[in-house]
C-alpha positions as CSV (number, residue, x, y, z in Angstrom):
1,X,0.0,0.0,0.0
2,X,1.4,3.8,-0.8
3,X,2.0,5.6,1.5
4,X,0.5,9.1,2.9
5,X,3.3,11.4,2.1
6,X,3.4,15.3,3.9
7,X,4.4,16.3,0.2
8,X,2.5,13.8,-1.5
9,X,1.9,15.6,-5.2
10,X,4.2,13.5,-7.5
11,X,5.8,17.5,-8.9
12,X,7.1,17.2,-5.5
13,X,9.2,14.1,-6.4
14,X,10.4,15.7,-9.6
15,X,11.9,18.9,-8.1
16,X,13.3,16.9,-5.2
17,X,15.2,15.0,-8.2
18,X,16.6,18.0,-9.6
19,X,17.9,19.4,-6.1
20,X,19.5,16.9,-5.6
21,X,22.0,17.6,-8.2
22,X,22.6,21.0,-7.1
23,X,20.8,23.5,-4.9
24,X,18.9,26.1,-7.2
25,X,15.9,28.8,-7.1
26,X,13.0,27.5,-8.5
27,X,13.2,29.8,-12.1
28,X,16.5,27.4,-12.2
29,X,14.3,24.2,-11.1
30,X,11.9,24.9,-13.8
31,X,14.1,25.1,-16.7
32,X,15.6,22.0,-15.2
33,X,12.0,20.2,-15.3
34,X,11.5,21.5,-18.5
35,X,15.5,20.7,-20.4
36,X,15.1,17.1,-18.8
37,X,11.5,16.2,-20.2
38,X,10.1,15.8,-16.2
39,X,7.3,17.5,-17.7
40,X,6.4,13.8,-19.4
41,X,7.3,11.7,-16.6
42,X,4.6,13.5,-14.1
43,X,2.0,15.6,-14.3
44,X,3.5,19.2,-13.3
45,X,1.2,22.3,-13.4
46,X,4.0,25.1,-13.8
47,X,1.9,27.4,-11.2
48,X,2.0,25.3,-8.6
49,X,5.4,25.1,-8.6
50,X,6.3,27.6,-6.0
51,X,3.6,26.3,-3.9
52,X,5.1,22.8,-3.9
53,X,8.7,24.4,-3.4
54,X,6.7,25.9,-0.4
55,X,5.3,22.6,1.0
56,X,8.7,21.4,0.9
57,X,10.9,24.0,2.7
58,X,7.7,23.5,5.6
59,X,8.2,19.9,6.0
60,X,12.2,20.3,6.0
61,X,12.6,18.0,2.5
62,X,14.5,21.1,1.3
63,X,16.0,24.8,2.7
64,X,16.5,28.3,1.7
65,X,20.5,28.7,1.7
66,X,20.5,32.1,0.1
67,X,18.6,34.8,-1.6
68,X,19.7,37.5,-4.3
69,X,18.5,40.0,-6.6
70,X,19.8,40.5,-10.0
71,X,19.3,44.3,-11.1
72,X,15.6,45.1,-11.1
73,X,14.6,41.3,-11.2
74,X,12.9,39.6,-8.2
75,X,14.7,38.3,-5.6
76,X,15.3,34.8,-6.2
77,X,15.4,32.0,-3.3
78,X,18.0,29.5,-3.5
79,X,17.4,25.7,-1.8
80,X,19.0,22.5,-1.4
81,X,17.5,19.0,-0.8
82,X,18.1,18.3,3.5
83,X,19.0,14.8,4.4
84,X,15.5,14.4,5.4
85,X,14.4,15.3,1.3
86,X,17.3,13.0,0.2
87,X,15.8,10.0,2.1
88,X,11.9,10.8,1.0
89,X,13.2,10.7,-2.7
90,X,15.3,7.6,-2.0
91,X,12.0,5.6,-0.1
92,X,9.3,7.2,-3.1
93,X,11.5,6.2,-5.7
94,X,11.4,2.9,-4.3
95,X,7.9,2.8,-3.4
96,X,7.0,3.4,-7.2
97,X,9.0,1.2,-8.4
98,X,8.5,-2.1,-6.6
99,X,4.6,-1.6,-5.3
100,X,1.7,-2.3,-8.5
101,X,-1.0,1.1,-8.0
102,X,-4.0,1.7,-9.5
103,X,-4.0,4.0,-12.2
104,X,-6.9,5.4,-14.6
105,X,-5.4,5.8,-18.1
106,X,-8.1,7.5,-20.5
107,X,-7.6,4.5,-22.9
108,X,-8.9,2.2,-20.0
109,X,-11.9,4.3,-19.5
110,X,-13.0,4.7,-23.2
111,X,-13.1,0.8,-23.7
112,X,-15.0,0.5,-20.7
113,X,-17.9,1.9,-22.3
114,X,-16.7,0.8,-25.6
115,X,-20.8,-0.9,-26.3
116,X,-21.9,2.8,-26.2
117,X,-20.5,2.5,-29.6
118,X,-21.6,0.3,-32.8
119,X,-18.9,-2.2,-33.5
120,X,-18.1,-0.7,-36.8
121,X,-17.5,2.8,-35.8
122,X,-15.9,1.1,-32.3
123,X,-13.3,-0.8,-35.3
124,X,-12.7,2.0,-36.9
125,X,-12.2,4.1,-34.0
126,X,-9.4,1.9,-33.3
127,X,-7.4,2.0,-36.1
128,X,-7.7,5.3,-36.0
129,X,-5.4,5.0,-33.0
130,X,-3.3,1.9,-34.0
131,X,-2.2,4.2,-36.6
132,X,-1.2,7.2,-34.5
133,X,0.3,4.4,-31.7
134,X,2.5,2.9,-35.0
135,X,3.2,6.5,-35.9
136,X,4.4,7.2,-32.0
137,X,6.5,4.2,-32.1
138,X,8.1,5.0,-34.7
139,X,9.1,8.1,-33.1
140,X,10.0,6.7,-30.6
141,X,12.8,4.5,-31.6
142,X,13.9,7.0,-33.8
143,X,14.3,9.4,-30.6
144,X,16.2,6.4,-28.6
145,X,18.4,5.9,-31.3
146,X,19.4,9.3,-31.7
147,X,20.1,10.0,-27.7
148,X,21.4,6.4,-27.0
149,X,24.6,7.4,-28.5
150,X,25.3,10.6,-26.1
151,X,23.0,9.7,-23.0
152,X,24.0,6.3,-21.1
153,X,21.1,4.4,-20.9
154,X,20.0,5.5,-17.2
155,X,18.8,8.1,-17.9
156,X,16.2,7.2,-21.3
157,X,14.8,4.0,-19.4
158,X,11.5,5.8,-18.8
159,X,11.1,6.2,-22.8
160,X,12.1,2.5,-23.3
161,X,9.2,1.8,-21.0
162,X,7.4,4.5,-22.9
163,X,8.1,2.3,-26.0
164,X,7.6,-0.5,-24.7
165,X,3.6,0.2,-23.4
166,X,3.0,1.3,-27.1
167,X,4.3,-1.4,-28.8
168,X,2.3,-3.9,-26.7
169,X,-1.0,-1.5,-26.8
170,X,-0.2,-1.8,-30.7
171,X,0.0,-5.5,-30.8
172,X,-3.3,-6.0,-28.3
173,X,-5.0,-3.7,-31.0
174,X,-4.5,-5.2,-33.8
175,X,-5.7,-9.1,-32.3
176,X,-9.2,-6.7,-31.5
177,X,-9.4,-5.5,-34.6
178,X,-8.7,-9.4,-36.1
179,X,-11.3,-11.1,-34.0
180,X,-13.7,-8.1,-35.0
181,X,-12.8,-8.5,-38.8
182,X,-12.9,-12.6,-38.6
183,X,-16.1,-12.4,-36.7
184,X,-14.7,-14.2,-33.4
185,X,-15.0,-11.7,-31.5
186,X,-17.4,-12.9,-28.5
187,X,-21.2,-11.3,-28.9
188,X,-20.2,-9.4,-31.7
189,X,-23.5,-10.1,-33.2
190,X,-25.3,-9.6,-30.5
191,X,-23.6,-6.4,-30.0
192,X,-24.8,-5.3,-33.5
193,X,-27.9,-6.3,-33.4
194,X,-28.6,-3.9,-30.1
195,X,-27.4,-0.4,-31.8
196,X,-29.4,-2.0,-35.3
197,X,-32.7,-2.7,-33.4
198,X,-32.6,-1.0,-30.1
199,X,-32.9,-4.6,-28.3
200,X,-30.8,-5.5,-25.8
201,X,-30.5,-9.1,-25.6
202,X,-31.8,-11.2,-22.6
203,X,-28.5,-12.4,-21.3
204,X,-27.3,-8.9,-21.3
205,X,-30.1,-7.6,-19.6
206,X,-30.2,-10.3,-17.2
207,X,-26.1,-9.9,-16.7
208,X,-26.9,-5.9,-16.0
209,X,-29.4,-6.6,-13.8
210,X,-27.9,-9.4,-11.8
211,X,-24.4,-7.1,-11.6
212,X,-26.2,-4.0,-10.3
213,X,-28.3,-5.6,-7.2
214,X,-26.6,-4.5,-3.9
215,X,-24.5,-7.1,-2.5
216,X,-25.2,-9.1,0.5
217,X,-28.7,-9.8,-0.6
218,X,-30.3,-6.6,0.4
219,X,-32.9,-5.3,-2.4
């Protein structure tokens, strides 16, 4: 089970990454986020960012070691990760990496209520997006390619993974789209039939209504 963390948005976890190479202020942490693509490893909402730098410095994960102004410019904050924000990134690192957690990708959610659709439209609908998945793969491995020669290979193993999740939502696409296209696919007549007639059929109905009854036998 995850933990409850005093800094628990994950844009935490990103700057405490990037302090830990080097104390900065947080115009310097965001170009960091930014040059080393954090921005597509978590979700980070660039005006929150001094609010998480905030949460931080309260819970003692990081501290303000100096502050100077430049000409007429702000003055600028400077922090460095604490002991204390060295050992939360060490123990959330390797929280996220050895415990499973649920997670709601949009994909999930759309072929959940993928009978809202007619089977035709639902076929075409995926291609649609087999062909921009191919198209991101391809990308993909040309963007490896071109990096793995400069970057050691530490440091791209969240866009192998990347790669690797499109390549296998590719290939679980295209076996869909076969057993639609051969036929096989279970109730695929059945499914038809409903957004052709308006019926649902019986077994549906009775699978709806068995599946929606409270449990525990109350009515």
């Amino acid at each position: 089970m995850a933990k409850r963390r005093k800094v628990g948005n994950l844009m935490a976890l990103a700057v405490l990454s990037v302090l830990a190479h080097r104390p900065m202020h947080p115009y310097e942490i965001a170009s960091a986020l930014r040059g080393w693509g954090k921005d597509q490893d978590v979700p980070i909402k660039w005006g929150s960012l001094y609010t998480v730098v905030g949460n931080l410095d309260k819970h003692g994960f990081i501290t303000a070691v100096e502050s100077a102004r430049a000409g007429r410019r702000p003055e600028r904050t400077v922090y460095r990760i604490t002991e204390a924000g060295r050992a939360e990134l060490v123990d959330w690192a390797r929280e996220l990496l050895a415990t499973p957690m649920a997670e709601y990708p949009q994909f999930r959610a759309g072929l959940s209520v993928l009978a809202a659709l007619h089977p035709d439209e639902a076929a075409d609908l995926l291609r649609q997006r087999l062909s921009q998945v191919v198209e991101n793969i391809t990308e993909g491995r040309s963007a490896l390619a071109e990096h793995s020669t400069g970057v050691p290979r530490l440091f791209l193993i969240e866009s192998e993974y990347d790669l690797a999740l499109r390549e296998a939502e590719a290939a679980w696409i295209r076996t869909v789209l076969a057993d639609f296209d051969s036929g096989t696919f279970p109730g695929l007549d059945q499914w038809r039939a409903f957004h052709e007639t308006g019926e649902i059929p019986v077994e549906v109905a009775d699978l709806a209504e068995r599946t929606s009854r409270p449990s525990g036998g109350d009515q």
